[in-house]
MARVO-699757 format. One line per 2 residues: number of its first residue (from 1); for each residue x, y, z of C-alpha. Coordinates in Angstrom, 2 decimals. Example, Ala and Ser with C-alpha at 12.3 -4.5 7.8 and 13.67 -1.06 7.14 Angstrom:
1 = 12.30/-4.50/7.80  13.67/-1.06/7.14
// end
This chain:
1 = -7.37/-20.72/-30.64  -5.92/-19.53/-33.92
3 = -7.43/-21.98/-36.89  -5.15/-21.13/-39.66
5 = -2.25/-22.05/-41.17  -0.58/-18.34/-40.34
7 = -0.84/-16.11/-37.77  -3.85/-13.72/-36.53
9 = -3.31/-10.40/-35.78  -4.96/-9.91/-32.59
11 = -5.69/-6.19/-32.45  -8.01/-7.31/-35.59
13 = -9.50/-9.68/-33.69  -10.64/-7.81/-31.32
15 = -11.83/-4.82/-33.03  -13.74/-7.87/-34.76
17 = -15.27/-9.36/-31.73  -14.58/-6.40/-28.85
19 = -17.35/-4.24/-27.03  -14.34/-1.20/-27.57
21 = -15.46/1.72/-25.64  -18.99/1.96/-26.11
23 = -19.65/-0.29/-28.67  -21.84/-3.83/-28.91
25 = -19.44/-6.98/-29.04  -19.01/-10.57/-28.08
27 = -16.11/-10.34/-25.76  -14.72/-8.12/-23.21
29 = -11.72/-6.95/-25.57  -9.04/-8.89/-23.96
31 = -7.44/-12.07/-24.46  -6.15/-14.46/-21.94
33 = -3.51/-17.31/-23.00  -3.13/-19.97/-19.93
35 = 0.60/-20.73/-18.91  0.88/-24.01/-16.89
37 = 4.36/-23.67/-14.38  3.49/-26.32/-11.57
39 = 1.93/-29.37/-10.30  1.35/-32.92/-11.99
41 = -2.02/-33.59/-11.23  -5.23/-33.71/-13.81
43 = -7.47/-32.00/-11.32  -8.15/-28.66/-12.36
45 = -8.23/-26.96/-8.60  -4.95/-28.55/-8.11
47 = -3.27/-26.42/-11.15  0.02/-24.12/-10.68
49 = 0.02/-21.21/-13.66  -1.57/-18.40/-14.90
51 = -3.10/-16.54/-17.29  -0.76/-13.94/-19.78
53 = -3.43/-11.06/-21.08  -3.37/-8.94/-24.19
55 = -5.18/-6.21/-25.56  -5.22/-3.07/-27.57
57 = -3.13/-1.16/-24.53  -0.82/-3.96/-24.79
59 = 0.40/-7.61/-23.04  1.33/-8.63/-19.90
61 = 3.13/-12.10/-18.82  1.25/-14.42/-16.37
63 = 2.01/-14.55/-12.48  4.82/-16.74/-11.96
65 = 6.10/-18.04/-8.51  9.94/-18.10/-7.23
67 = 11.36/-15.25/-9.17  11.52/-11.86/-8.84
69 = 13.06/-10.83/-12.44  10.54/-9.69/-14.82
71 = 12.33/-11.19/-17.44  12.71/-14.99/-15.95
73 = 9.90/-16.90/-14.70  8.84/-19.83/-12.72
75 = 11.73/-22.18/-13.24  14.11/-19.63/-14.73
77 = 12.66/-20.10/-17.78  12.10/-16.86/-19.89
79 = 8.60/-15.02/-19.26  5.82/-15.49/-22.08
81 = 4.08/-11.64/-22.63  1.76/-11.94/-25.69
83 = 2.35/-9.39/-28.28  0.02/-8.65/-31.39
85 = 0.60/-11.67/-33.62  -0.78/-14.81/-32.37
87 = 1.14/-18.05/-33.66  -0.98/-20.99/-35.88
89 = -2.33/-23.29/-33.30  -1.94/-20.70/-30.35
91 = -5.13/-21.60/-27.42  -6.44/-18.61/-26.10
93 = -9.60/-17.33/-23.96  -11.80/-14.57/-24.34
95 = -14.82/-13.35/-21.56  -17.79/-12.88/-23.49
97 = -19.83/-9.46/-22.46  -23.00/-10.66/-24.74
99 = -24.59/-13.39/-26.61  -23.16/-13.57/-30.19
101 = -20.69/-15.33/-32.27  -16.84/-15.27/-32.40
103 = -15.54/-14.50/-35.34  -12.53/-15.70/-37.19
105 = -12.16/-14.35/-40.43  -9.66/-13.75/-43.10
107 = -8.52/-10.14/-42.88  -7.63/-11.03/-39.29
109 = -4.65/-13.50/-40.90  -1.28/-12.19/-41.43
111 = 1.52/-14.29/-43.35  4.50/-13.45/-41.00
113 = 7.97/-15.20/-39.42  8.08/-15.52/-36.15
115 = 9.14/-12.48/-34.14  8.96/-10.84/-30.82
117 = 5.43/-9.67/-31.41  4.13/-13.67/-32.10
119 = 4.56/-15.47/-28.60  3.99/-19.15/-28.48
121 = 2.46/-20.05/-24.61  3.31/-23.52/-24.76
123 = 6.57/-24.26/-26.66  5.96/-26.69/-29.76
125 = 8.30/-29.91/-30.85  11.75/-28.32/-32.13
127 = 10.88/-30.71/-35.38  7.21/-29.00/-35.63
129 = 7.71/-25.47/-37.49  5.63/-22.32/-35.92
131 = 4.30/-21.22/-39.09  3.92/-24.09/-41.47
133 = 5.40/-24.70/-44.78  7.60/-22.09/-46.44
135 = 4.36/-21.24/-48.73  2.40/-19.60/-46.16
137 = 5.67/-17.06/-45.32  4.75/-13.73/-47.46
139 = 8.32/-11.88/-48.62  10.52/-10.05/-45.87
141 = 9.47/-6.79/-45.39  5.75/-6.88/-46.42
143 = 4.21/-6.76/-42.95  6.55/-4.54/-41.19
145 = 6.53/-4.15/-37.46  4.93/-1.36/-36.05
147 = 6.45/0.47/-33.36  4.35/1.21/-30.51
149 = 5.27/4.74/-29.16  3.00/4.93/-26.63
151 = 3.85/5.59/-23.32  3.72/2.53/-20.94
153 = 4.38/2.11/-17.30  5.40/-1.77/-16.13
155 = 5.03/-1.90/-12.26  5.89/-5.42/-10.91
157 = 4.81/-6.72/-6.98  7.20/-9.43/-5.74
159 = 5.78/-11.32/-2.44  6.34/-12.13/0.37
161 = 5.49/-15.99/-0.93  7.86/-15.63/-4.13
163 = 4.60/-14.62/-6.31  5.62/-12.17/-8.76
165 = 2.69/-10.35/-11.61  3.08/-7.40/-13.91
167 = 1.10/-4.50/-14.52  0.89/-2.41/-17.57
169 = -0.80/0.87/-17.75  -0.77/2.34/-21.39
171 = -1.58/6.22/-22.47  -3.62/5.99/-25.71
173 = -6.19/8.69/-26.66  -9.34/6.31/-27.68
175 = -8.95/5.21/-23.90  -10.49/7.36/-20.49
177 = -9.70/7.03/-17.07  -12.93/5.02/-16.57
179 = -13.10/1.25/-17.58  -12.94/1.03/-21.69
181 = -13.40/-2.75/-22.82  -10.40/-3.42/-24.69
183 = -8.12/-1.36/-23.41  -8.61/-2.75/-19.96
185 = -8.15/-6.05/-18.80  -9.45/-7.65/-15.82
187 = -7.42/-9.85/-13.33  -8.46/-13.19/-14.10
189 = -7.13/-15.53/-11.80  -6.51/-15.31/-8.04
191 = -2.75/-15.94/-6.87  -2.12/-16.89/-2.96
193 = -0.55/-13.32/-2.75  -1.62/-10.49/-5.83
195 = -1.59/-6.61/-7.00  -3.91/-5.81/-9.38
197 = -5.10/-1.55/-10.58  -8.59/-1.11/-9.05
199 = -10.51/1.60/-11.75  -14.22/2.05/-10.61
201 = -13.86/-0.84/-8.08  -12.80/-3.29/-10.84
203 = -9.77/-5.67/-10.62  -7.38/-4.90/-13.42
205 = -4.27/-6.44/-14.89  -4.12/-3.80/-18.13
207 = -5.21/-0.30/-17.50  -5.44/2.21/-20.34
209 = -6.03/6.07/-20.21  -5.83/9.26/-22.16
211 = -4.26/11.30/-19.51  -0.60/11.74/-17.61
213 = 0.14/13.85/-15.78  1.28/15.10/-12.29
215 = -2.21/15.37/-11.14  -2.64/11.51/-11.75
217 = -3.28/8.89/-9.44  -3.00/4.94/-10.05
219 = -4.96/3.30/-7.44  -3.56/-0.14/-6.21
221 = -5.11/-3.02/-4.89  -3.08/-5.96/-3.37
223 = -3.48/-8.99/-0.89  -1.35/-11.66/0.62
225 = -1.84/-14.77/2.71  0.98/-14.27/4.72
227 = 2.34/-11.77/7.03  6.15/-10.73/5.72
229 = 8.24/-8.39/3.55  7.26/-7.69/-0.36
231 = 8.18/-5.15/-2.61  6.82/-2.80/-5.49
233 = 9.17/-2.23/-8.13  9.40/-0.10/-11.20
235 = 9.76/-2.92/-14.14  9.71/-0.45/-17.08
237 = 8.99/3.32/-18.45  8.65/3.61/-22.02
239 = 8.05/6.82/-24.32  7.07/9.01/-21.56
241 = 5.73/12.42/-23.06  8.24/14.20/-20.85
243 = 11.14/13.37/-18.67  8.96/12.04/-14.95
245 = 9.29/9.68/-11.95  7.15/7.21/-10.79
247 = 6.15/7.88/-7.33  4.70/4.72/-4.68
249 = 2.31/7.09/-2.29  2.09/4.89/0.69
251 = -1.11/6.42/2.25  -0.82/4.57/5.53
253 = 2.15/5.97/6.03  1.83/9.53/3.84
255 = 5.50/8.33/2.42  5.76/9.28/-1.32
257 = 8.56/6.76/-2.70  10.62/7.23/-5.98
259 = 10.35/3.79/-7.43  12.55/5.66/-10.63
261 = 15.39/4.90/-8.18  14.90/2.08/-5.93
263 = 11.91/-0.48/-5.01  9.61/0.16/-2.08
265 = 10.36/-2.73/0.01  7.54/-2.88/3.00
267 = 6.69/-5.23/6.04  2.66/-5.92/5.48
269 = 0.70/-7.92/7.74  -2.17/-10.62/5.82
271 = -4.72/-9.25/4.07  -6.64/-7.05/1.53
273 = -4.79/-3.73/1.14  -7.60/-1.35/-1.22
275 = -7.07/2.08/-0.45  -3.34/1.87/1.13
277 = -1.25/2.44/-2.13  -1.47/4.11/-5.60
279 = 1.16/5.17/-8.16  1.49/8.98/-8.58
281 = 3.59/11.12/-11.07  6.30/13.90/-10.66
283 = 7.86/16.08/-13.85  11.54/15.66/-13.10
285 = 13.13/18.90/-11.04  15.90/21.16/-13.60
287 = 19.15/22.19/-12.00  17.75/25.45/-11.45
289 = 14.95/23.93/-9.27  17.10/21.51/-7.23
291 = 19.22/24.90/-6.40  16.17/27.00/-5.01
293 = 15.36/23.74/-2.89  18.80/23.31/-2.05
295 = 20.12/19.75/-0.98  17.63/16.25/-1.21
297 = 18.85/15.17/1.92  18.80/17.98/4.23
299 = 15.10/17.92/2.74  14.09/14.49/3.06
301 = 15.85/14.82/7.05  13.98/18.49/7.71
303 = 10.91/18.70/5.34  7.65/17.93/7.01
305 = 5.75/15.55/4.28  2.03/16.26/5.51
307 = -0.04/19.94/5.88  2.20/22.71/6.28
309 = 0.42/24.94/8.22  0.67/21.83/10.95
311 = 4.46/21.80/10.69  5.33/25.41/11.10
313 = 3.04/25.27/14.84  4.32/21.88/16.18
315 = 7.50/20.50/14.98  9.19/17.08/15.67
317 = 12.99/15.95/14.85  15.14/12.78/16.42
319 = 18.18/13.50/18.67  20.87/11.17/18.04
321 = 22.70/12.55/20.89  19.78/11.65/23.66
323 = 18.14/9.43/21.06  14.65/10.71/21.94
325 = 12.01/11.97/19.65  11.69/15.71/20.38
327 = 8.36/17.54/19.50  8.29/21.14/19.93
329 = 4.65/22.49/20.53  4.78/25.88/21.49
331 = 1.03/26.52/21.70  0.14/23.19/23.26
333 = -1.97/21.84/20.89  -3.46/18.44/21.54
335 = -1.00/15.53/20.35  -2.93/12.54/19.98
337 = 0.08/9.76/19.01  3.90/9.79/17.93
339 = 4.77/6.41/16.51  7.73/6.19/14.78
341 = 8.24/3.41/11.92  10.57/1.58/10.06
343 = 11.07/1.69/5.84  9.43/-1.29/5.39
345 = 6.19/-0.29/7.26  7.33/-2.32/10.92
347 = 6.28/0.02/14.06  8.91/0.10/16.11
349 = 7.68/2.62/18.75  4.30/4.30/20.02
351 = 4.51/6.82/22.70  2.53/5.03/25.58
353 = 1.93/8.72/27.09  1.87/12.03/25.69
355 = 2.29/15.22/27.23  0.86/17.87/25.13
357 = 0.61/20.66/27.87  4.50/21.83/27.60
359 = 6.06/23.42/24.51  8.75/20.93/24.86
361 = 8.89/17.06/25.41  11.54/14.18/24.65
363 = 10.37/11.00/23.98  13.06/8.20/24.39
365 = 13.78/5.39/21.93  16.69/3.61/22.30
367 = 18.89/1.01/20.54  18.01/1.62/17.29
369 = 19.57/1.02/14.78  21.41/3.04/11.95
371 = 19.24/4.06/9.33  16.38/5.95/8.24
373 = 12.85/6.17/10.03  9.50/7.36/9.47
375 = 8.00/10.08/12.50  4.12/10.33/11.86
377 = 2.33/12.67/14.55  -1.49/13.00/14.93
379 = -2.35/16.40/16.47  -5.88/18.20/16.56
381 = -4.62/20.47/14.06  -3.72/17.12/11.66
383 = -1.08/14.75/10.39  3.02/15.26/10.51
385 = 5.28/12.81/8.37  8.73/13.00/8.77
387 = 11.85/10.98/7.80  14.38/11.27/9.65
389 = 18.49/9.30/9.85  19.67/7.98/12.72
391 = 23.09/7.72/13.36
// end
């Protein structure tokens, strides 16, 4: 923990102690700063909490359980993220990488008020002051804040068990898209349910990269112990180089969701999820573009989400006045499945037998109810998404 009688800056620390990039160092880059939120007992495998991380990309608040507001944690107290300034007396934990020393040294101390950027874990005695006497308090205005204008991405996971983490993913140019040691941070504690970024098969709470753009794609990890509804959710986009949404590409279902307007709220059976979900990027459309694509929901009804070439020789649509699934194969190509699913990942029907040797076939699925759907088609030609509204 901090020794002194003022605060640390951290980002010093680190650069004092990291393995950055491709350097030699003592610890991984990242610090991890234990927040207890349940359970009475002295047995360590018996404690409720989690670690908060920081590094040079940036902080993140612990897991917390029973809330899904990034800004309130377990008990509806407020969440703890670190910032750069770590308070006198603040515990922390580093990973170390290689033999050496930690080092604590002057030029890492910084004679500051408390702020926003200093973040006590563990709340002191009101009686106790954070940073000593008066005499260790430099003169306002000599260490100014800096204002990070780098662009950040907060994506939160709530569960289906009330778990709810936080990930940040930071743009800075002395990070890649590889695994840089203190820029990103690993997971280090397992939750019952969890999300975590998964960069060269690593577990990751922080991510940080050098590049944005629509070509890039934020792999997600997650697990839960229980089979039931959870949701991905957009907690924050900060000094993005251009105006952008944040896209959910559910692969399992080739559904690209705009988490810029809503969360993606899913149905997901037990288990490890690895290769099911990532986080992709889309420049926002002008009004000139939205007019040559004419109307969002004629497109998300009629616009075939998977190969085109597929779509324009077999096409499928729902009839809301024989409410059947309708697939229109002209050539006769080999249709291998229709299943139809809910928004929140539920199948709801799978054709039990396909005719694929007439151009035209109704499938019927009744007593539905009103709302949107998701059509997915396997043919030998490939994959059709569609979503379409019933009424």
């Amino acid at each position: 923990g901090n020794p002194y009688a003022s605060a640390i800056d951290a980002n010093q620390f680190i650069l004092d102690n990291g393995s950055i990039i491709a350097g030699a160092g003592a610890t991984t880059g990242t610090l991890y700063f234990w927040e207890h939120w349940g359970g009475g007992s002295h047995n360590l495998s018996e404690y409720q909490g989690g670690y908060a991380t920081y590094n040079l990309s940036g902080g993140t608040p612990s897991a917390a359980q029973g809330t899904n507001d990034p800004d309130v944690g377990t008990g509806g107290t407020p969440t703890k993220t670190p910032g750069r300034y770590i308070p006198v007396g603040q515990g922390f934990f580093v990973v170390a990488e290689s033999g050496g020393t930690i080092n604590f040294n002057n030029g890492q101390r910084i004679f500051r008020k408390e702020a926003a950027n200093s973040v006590f874990m563990e709340a002191p005695p009101s009686d106790q002051p954070i940073f000593g006497a008066d005499t260790n308090v430099a003169p306002e205005g000599q260490f100014g804040e800096i204002e990070d204008l780098r662009t950040k991405l907060r994506i939160g996971f709530n569960s289906v068990n009330t778990m709810r983490r936080q990930l940040l993913f930071t743009i800075d140019e002395n990070a890649t898209e590889g695994i840089d040691l203190g820029y990103d941070g690993k997971l280090y504690e397992d939750q019952v349910d969890d999300i975590f970024w998964l960069v060269d098969d690593q577990e990751l709470v922080i991510q940080g990269s050098n590049v944005l753009s629509d070509e890039t794609k934020l792999p997600l990890g997650l697990y839960t112990a229980t089979d039931g509804f959870n949701s991905i959710v957009l907690d924050g986009l900060f000094n993005e180089p251009y105006e952008i949404e944040v896209l959910l590409h559910d692969k399992e279902l080739n559904l690209f969701h705009n988490l810029s307007n809503a969360p993606y709220e899913f149905y997901m059976l037990s288990g490890e999820y690895l290769e099911r979900f990532e986080i992709v990027f889309k420049a926002v459309q002008t009004d000139e573009d939205e007019e040559a694509v004419g109307d969002e929901e004629d497109i998300i009804e009629e616009e075939a989400i998977g190969d085109d070439e597929v779509s324009d020789t077999i096409n499928v649509y729902f009839s809301n006045d024989s409410e059947s699934i309708v697939v229109v194969n002209p050539s006769n190509f080999k249709i291998e499945s229709i299943v139809m699913f809910n928004v929140i990942g539920q199948k709801i029907y799978s054709a039990t037998t396909i005719n694929s040797d007439t151009s035209y076939a109704e499938y019927k699925v009744s007593n539905l109810s009103t709302g949107t759907y998701i059509l997915k088609i396997e043919s030998e030609l490939g994959n059709i998404t569609k979503k379409v509204l019933i009424e």
